[in-house]
C-alpha positions as CSV (number, residue, x, y, z in Angstrom):
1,X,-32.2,32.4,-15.6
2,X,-32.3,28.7,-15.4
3,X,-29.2,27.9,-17.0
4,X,-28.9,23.6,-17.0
5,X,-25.3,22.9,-15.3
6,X,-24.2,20.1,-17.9
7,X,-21.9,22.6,-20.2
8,X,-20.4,23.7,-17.4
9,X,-19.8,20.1,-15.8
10,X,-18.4,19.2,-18.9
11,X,-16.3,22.2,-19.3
12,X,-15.0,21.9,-15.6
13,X,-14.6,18.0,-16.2
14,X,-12.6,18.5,-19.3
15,X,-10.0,21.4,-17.5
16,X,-9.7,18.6,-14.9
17,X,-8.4,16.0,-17.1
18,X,-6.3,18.8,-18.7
19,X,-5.0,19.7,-15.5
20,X,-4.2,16.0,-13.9
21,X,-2.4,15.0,-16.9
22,X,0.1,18.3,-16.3
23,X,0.4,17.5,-12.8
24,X,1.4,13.9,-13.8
25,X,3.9,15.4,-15.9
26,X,5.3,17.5,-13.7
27,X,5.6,14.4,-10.7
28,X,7.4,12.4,-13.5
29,X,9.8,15.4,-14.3
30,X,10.5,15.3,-10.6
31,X,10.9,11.4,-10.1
32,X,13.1,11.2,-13.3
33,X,15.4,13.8,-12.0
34,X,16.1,11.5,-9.3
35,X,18.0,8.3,-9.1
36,X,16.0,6.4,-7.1
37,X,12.8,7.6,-8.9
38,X,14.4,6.4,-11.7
39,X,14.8,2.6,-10.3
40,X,11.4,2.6,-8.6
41,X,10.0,3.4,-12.3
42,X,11.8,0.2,-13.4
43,X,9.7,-1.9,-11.1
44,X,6.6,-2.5,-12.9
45,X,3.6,-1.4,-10.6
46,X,5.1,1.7,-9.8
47,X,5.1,4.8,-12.0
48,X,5.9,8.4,-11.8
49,X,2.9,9.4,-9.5
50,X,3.8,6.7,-6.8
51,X,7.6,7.3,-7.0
52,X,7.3,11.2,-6.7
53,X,5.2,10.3,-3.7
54,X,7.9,8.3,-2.0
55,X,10.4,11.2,-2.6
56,X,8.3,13.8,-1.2
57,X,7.4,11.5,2.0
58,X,10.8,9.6,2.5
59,X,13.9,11.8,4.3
60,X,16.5,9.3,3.6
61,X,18.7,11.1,6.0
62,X,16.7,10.4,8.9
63,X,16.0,6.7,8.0
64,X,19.0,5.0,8.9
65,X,17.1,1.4,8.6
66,X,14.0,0.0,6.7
67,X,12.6,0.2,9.9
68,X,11.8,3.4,10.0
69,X,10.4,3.6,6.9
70,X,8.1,1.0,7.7
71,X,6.8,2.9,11.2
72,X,6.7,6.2,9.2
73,X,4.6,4.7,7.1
74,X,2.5,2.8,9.5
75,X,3.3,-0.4,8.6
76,X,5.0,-1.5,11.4
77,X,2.8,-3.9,13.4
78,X,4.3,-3.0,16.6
79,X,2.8,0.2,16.4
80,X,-0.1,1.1,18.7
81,X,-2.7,3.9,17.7
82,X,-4.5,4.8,21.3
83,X,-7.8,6.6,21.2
84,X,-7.0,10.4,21.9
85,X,-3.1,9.9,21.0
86,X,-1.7,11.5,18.0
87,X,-1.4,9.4,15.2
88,X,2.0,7.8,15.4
89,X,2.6,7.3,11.4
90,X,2.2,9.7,8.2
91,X,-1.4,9.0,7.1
92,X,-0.1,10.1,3.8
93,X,2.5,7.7,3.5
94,X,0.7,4.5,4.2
95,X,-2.3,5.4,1.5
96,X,0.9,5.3,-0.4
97,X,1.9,1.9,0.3
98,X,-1.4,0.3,0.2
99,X,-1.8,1.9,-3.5
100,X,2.0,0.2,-3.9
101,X,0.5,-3.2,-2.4
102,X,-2.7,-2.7,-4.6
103,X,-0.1,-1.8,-7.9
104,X,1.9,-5.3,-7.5
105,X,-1.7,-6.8,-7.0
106,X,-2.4,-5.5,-10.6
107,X,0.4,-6.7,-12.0
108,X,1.4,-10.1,-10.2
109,X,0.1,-12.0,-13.3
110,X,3.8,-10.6,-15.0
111,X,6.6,-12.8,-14.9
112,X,8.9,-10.0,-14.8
113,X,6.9,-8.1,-11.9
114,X,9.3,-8.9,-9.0
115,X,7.2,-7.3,-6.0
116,X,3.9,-9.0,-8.2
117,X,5.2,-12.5,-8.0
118,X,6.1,-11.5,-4.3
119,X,2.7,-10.9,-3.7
120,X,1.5,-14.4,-5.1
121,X,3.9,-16.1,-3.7
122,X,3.4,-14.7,-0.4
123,X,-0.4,-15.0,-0.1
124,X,0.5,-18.8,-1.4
125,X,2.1,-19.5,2.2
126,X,-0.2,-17.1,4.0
127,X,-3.0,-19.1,2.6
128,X,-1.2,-22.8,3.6
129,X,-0.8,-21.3,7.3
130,X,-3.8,-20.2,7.1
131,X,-4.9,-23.7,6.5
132,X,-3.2,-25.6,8.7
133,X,-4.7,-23.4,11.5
134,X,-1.4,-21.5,12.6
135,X,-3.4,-18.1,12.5
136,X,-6.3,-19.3,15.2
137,X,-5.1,-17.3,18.0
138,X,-5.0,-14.7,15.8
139,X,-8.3,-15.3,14.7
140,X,-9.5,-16.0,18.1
141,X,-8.1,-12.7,19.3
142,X,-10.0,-10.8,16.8
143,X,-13.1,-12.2,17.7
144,X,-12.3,-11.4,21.4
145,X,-11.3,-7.5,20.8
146,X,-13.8,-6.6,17.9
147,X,-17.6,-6.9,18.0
148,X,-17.7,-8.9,14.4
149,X,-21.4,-9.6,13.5
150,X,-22.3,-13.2,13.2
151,X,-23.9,-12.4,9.8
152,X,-20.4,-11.2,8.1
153,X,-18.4,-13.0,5.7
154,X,-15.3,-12.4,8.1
155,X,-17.2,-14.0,11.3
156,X,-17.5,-17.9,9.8
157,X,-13.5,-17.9,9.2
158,X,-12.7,-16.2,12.3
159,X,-15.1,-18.7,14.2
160,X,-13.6,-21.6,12.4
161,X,-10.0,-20.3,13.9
162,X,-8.8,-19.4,10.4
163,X,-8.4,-15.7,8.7
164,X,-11.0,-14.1,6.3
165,X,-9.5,-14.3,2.3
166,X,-9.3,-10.7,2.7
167,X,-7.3,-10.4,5.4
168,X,-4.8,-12.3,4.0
169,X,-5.1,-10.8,0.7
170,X,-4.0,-8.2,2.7
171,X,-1.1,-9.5,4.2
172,X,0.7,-10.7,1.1
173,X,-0.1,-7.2,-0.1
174,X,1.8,-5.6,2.7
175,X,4.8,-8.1,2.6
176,X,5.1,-7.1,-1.3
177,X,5.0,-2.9,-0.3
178,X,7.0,-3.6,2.3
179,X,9.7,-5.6,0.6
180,X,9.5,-2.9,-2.5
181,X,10.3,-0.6,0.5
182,X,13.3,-2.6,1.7
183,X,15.0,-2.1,-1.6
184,X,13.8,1.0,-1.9
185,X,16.0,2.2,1.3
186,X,18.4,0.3,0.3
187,X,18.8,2.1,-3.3
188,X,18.1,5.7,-1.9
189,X,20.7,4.5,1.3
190,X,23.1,4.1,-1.5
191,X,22.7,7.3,-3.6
């Protein structure tokens, strides 16, 4: 019997939503019941879903500095992924902080978003460096180590011995998650 699948797409869509909003719930109970889920809720860009996550990653006992965190996470620059090595950082964790980056993005137009005006402020002097050409060894390094197509947006900026928008979009984004993070250890280091 040819049965068309839209009921049941609707159906399954509809226990979905039912069943993400009850999940959302429960990751709120969880980053309520905690006092440093409670501050990183009062930081506007995060909310229940993104403190829970932090709380679940994040062993304060075996972080004894930010930096830590930071290389957990994969945010550390110093950190070297080699082809056929085991990843050296929680995969989970860093999708994390780039959703935390992309959440002060979203709310940097906020005067009373701290890590938001971090963000603007911070791609501000990335963009005047940028400018004043103190990133084109950078930009000639990437150039040298990556095979960047002559016909890409990134490859006029990089030939020009400046940085693509995006990658410093990116930066400020990660100074902002990584600052959030600073205080972060520093709360949870506390309690």
């Amino acid at each position: 019997a040819d049965v068309p699948a839209y009921p049941l797409v609707g159906w399954l869509c509809g226990h979905m939503t039912t069943i993400e909003a009850r999940i959302k719930l429960l990751l709120k109970y969880y980053a309520d019941g905690n006092l440093v889920g409670q501050w990183a809720q009062s930081n506007k860009g995060i909310g229940p879903v993104i403190a829970a996550g932090l709380l679940a990653h994040i062993d304060i006992r075996r972080a004894e500095t930010v930096g830590s965190i930071w290389r957990f996470a994969g945010v550390d620059p110093t950190i070297e992924w080699k082809k056929g090595e085991k990843r050296p950082f929680n995969a989970d964790l860093k999708c994390l902080c780039w959703k935390i980056g992309e959440s002060f993005v979203k709310v940097s137009g906020d005067d009373e978003a701290l890590y938001g005006r971090s963000y603007v402020e911070r791609k501000a002097y990335e963009q005047a460096k940028n400018e004043a050409g103190d990133y084109a060894d950078q930009a000639a390094a990437k150039l040298e180590k990556y095979n960047i197509g002559k016909t890409t947006d990134a490859y006029k900026p990089y030939s020009a011995g400046k940085l693509p928008p995006a990658q410093i979009h990116m930066r400020a984004m990660r100074y902002a998650a990584k600052l959030f993070l600073s205080h972060w250890h520093a709360v949870a280091y506390e309690h």
